[in-house]
Structures are given as C-alpha cells and as structure tokens.
C-alpha positions, 0 to 999 in steps of 0.5 A, a space after each residue: 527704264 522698264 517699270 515693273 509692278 510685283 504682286 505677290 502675298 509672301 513677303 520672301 518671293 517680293 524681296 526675291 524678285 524686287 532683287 532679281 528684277 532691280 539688279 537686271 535694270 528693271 523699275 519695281 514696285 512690289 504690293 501685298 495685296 491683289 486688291 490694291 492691284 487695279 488702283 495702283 495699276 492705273 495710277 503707276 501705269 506699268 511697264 508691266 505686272 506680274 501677280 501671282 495667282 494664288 492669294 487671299 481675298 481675290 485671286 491674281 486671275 480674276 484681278 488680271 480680268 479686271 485690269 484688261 475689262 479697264 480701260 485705263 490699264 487694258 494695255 498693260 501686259 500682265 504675267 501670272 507666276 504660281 507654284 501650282 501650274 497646270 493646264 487649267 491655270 494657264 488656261 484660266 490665265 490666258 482666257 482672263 487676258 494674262 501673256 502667260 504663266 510662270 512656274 515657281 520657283 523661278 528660274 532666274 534667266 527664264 524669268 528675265 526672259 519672259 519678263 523682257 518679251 513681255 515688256 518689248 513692244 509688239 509690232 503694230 499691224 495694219 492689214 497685211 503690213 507689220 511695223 
C-alpha cells in the first residue's frame, strides 16, 4: 500500500483528501504545517507528497525545493495542489521540482488520476534502453 503525506493548513481539505485518498487504498499521513514537511518527509519516506502551495510561514513551492535539494527525500515525487492556478505557480512548481499542479477544488477522479501516475514507477532508462 501507497503512502502518501498531505499537507495542507485548513483542516476541511486534509479531512477531505485523508477520506478521498484512504477510501481509494491509499496509506496518508495529513500535517498542518509545511514547516514540518522536510523532517517528516525524511523519516515517513513517502510514496508520494502532496502540499498545497499557499500556506503560512513557508510556502508549499519553496518547501518542495527543499525536499528535492535533499538527498534523503530528492526521490520522493511531490504534487502541489492550489485554488489560485496560473502559469506562474505551475511554473514556479515545476522549476521548484514538483510533477505538477492541482487545481482546487478537486475533482475526485482527476485526483485519483494524478495522484496514481505519480506514484507509479517510471521506466529506468539506460542509453537508448527503457526498462
């Protein structure tokens, strides 16, 4: 089983996806603070970690930058989910290493989706030879 770490500051949207996510078989682990994230990321070694970018403190993009500067979470494939989506946050996302952005509110289905392409392993490729 998948685990997957949810970090969000508004305790509505964790509930929501801690329900969405679990009922479709997925391990999660919810935070409330984006500061936590490295440590916890680190020592849970996630499947895979969707942050929002928008909270306090430190924002979900320049958290993202630190987990994929980190050797012990670089791996880790992270989704960044936002009520505000526009070019510059899926650019700042991307260039921060993040696989994409998702736009609240959520489409449960498209969700799903996104949240199981990320988790599935990615052919390792040698030269010209994909495996």
């Amino acid at each position: 089983m998948a685990l997957i770490l949810v970090v969000d500051d508004y305790a509505p949207i964790l509930s929501m996806l801690h329900l969405m996510l679990s009922s479709a078989g997925y391990e999660v682990f919810t935070a409330s603070d984006g500061a936590a994230v490295p440590e916890l990321a680190a020592h849970l070694k996630p499947d895979l970690v969707l942050m929002d970018v928008d909270m306090p403190r430190r924002d979900g993009v320049a958290i993202c930058g630190d987990l994929k500067r980190t050797p012990a979470t670089t791996d880790i494939p992270v989704l960044m989910m936002t009520g505000r989506l526009s070019m510059g946050v899926l650019r700042e996302a991307r260039a921060a290493g993040a696989l994409g952005v998702l736009s609240k509110p959520f489409i449960r289905v498209r969700l799903l989706e996104e949240v199981a392409s990320a988790i599935t392993p990615r052919p390792t490729c040698q030269g010209t030879s994909c495996m």
